[in-house]
C-alpha positions in Angstrom: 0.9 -31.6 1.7 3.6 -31.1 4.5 2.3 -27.5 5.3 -1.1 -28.6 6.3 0.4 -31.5 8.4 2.5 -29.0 10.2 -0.7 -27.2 10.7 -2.7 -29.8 12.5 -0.4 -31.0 14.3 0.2 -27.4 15.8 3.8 -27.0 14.4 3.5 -24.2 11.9 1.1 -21.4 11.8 -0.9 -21.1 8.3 -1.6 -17.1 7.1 -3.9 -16.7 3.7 -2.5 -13.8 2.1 -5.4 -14.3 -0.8 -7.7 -11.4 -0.8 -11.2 -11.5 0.4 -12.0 -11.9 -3.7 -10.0 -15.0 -4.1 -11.4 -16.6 -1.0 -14.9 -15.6 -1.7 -14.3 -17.1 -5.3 -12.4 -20.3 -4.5 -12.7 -20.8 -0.6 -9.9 -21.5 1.9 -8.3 -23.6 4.0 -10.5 -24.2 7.3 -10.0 -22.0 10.3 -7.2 -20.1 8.2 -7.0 -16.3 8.8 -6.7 -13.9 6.4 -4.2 -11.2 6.6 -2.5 -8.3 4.8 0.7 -8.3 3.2 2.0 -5.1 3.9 2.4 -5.6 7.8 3.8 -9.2 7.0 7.0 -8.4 4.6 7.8 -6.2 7.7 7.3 -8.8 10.6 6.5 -11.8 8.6 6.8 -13.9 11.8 8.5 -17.2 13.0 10.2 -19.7 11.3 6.9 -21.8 11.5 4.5 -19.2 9.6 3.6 -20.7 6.1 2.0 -18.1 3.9 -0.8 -19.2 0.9 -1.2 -16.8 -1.6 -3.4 -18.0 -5.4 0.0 -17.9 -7.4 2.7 -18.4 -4.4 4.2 -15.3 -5.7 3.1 -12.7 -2.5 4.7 -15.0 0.2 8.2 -14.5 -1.2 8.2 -11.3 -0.4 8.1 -12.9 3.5 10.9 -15.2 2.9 13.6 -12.7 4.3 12.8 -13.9 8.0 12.6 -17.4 7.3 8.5 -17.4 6.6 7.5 -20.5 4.5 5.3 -20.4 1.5 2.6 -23.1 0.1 4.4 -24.3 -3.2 2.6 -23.9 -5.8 -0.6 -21.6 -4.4 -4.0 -22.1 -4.3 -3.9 -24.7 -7.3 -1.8 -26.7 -5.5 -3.6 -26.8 -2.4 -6.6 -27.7 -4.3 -5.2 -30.3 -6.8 -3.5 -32.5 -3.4 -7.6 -32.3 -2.0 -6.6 -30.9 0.8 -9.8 -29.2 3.3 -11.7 -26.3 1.8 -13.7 -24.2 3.4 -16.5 -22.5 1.2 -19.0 -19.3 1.7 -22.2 -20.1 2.5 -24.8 -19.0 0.0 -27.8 -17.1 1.8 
């Protein structure tokens, strides 16, 4: 996935807009912050701020200001096997 590339190689920030629900339920990308959306459809950022949200619906509401969105969500960060981070079970 290009968005993770751009990641690691310090070209693009990643933002997980999932709430702490979703991450708790599914897990997230390593070393990913989780933010609000309500300060980022304001100020979504720089061009190189890439937004995940579970159904890549909540990062179009950051497009405005040229933010960038995971295609496809969650499911498709899972299905290309990209890094996931899980809770740890105490």
């Amino acid at each position: 996935m290009i968005a993770w590339e751009q990641v690691r190689q310090g070209q693009a920030r990643l933002l997980d807009l999932r709430t702490e629900l979703e991450r708790r339920r599914y897990g997230w990308p390593p070393g990913i912050p989780r933010v609000s959306l309500t300060p980022h459809i304001a100020w979504p950022g720089a061009a190189n701020t890439i937004y995940l949200c579970q159904h890549a619906n909540r990062p179009k509401l950051t497009a405005w200001r040229g933010a960038a969105e995971v295609a496809g969500g969650w499911p498709a960060w899972q299905a290309a096997d990209l890094p996931i981070e899980h809770p740890t079970t105490t």
